[in-house]
Structure formats: structure tokens, C-alpha cells
C-alpha positions in Angstrom: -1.3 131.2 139.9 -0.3 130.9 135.9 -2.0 128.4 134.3 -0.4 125.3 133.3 1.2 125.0 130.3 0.8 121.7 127.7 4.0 120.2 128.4 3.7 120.6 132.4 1.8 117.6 132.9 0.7 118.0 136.4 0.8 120.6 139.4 0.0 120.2 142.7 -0.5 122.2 145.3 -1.8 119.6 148.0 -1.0 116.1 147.9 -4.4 115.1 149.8 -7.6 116.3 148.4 -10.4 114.2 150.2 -12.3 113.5 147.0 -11.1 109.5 147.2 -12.7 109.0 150.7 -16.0 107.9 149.6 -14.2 105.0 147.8 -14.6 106.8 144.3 -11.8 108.4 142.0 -11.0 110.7 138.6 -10.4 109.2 135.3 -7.8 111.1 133.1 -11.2 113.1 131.8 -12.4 114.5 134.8 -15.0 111.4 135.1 -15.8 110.0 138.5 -15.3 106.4 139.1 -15.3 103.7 141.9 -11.7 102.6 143.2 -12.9 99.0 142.1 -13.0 99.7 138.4 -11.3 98.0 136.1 -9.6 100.4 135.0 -8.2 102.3 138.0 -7.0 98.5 138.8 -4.9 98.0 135.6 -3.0 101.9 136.3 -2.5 100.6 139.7 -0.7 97.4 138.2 1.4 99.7 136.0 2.0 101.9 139.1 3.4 99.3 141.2 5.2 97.6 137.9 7.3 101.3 137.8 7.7 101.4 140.9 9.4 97.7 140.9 11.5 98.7 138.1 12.6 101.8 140.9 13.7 99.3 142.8 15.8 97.7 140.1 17.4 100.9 139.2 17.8 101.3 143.5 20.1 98.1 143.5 23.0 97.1 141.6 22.7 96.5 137.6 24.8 96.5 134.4 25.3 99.8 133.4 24.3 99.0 129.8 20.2 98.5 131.4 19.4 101.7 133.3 19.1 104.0 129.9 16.5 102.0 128.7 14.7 101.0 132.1 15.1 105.0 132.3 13.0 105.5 129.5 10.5 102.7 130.2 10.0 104.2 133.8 8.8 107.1 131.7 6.9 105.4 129.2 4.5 103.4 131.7 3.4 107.4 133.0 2.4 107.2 129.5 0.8 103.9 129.5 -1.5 104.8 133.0 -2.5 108.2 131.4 -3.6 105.7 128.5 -5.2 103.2 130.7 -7.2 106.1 132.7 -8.7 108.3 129.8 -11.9 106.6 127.9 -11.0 105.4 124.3 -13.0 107.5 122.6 -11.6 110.7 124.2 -9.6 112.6 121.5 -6.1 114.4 121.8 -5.2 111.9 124.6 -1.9 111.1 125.6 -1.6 107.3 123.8 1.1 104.6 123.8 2.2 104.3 120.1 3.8 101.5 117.8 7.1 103.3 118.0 7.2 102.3 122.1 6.9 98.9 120.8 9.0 98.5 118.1 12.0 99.9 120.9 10.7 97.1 123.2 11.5 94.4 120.5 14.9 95.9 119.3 16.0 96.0 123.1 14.8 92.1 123.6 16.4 91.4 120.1 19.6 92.6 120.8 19.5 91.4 125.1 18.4 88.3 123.8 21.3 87.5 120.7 24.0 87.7 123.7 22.3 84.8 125.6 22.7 81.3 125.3 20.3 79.1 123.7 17.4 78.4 126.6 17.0 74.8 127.5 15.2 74.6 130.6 12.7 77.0 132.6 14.6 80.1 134.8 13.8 79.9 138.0 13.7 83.3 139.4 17.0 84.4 141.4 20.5 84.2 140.6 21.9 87.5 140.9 19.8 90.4 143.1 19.2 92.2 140.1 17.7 89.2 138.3 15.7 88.9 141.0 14.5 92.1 141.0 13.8 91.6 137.2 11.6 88.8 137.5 9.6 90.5 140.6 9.1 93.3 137.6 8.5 91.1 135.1 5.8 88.9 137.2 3.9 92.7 138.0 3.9 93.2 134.7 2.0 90.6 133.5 -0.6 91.1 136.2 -0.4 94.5 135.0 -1.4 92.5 131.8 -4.0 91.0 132.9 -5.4 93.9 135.2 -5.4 96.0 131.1 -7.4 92.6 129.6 -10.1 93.1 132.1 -10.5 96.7 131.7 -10.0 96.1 127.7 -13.1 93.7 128.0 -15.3 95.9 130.3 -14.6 99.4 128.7 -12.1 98.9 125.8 -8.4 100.1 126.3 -6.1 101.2 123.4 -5.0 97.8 122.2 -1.4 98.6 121.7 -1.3 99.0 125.5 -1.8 95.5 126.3 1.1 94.4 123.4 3.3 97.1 125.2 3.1 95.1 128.5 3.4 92.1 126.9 6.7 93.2 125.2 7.9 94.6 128.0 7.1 91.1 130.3 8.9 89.8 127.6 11.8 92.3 127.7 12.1 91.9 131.5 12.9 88.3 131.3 15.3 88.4 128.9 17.2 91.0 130.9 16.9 89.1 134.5 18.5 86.4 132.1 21.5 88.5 131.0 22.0 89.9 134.3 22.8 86.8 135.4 25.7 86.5 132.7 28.7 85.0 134.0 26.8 83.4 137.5 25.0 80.4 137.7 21.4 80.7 136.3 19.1 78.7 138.6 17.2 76.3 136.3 13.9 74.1 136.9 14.9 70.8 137.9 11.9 68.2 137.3 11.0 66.8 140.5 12.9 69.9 142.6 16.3 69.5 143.8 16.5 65.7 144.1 
């Protein structure tokens, strides 16, 4: 077998190695942790968030979204590699300022199409909407999952503004793709 080159990120061989059955797991350096840290918890979150964000690219969406949910599928690989390598190990794969400037261009320009809000979304509408704010609602656990390994072993702080830009960026989308239906809007005291 050659040996892997710098830009082949992973191989594998066997899916199933054995080496999680004693409840313990690899870090992104090789060190061994338990399944209940912190911080295999928080690239868990991010794990189910892209695998949510799957199921809005599965279903139907305007065209003008999947390029960029695309890229962010990709970019939250980036963000567990982050979350699973210590902070003080060098020539790690890290989440940059660039990833979040994107996120705040996309929710600029989602969010100047959109009327004014005047009321809380309730989420639904449309299924994509729907899908969006199942996302959006995993990221922000995945949010808190990265604050909780941030406090216990320190995470690379722009992680934690990337998720909260992209919570931010999955709302404003579940709002525009429900352009042109009804969006279902809090109603103080329910339905009455």
C-alpha cells in the first residue's frame, strides 16, 4: 500500500476497527479519549448538523441554495477536524475568518430579499423550510456542544462564531424558502 498523500484526507480499508468498544475514541492527534468528552460531543453535533443539511439538499430547494449548502457540507468536515485536534497542535486543519466572512455575505444578500420581520417564524411553511430550521436548531446545539468543549479544553474560537453565523444563515434561508407561501408566524396566545 502507497502511503497517503497530503491532500487525501483519509483512507480506509475497514470501516470497523474495534478500538471504540471500550467506550473510548481517537482525537484528530492520535490521542485516546472517552466517547463522553466534550469534545467528541461537539463533532458529533456538527456531524448530525451536515448530515441534516443532506437531507435539505435530499428534498426539494431553490436552486440558488445548494452551491453554497454544497460548500458548507464541506466546510463543517473542516470544522470537526477543528473541533477534534487539541488547540495547541500546529499545522492543523483550522476553520479561518475567510469561512466567515462567506457566511455573512450569503445572510447579507438572503436576508436584503426578505421582508422586514415583525413577528417570530414558527418553523414549517414549505418542506424545505422545514428542513432548514431542523438544521438550523442542530446547529446551535452544535453551538453549544463547541462552548462546552471551548470551556473544558479550549476550541479555536472562530469555530464557535462559524456556527453561530451559519445558525444564523440557516434561518434566513428557511425564511426565503418560504418566499411566495405563507410564513407561519407566532400568534400570542396560539391560534385563538
Amino acid at each position: 500500500m502507497s502511503p497517503r498523500s497530503r491532500d487525501e484526507p483519509v483512507r480506509l480499508t475497514r470501516i470497523y476497527t474495534r478500538g471504540g468498544d471500550a467506550g473510548e475514541t481517537s482525537l484528530g492527534d492520535g490521542s485516546r479519549v472517552s466517547k463522553l468528552d466534550s469534545r467528541i460531543a461537539a463533532f458529533g453535533a456538527v456531524d448530525e448538523l451536515n448530515a441534516q443539511l443532506g437531507l435539505v439538499l435530499a428534498g426539494e430547494l431553490p436552486d440558488r441554495f445548494r452551491p453554497s449548502l454544497e460548500r458548507i457540507q464541506n466546510e463543517l468536515f473542516d470544522v470537526g477536524a477543528d473541533l477534534s485536534v487539541p488547540l495547541d497542535a500546529e499545522d492543523r486543519l483550522r476553520i479561518e475568518q475567510p469561512a466567515i466572512d462567506e457566511l455573512e455575505r450569503l445572510c447579507d444578500e438572503a436576508n436584503a430579499e426578505l421582508p422586514e420581520l415583525r413577528s417570530f417564524v414558527l418553523p414549517g411553511g414549505t418542506e424545505s423550510a422545514a428542513r432548514l430550521h431542523v438544521a438550523r436548531t442542530v446547529c446551535r446545539r452544535a453551538e453549544r456542544e463547541a462552548l462546552v468543549a471551548d470551556r473544558e479544553h479550549g476550541v479555536n474560537p472562530l469555530v464557535l462564531r462559524y456556527l453561530n453565523r451559519l445558525s444564523d444563515l440557516l434561518f434566513i434561508l428557511s425564511r426565503a424558502a418560504n418566499a411566495g407561501a405563507d410564513e407561519p408566524l407566532w400568534k400570542p396566545g396560539g391560534s385563538r
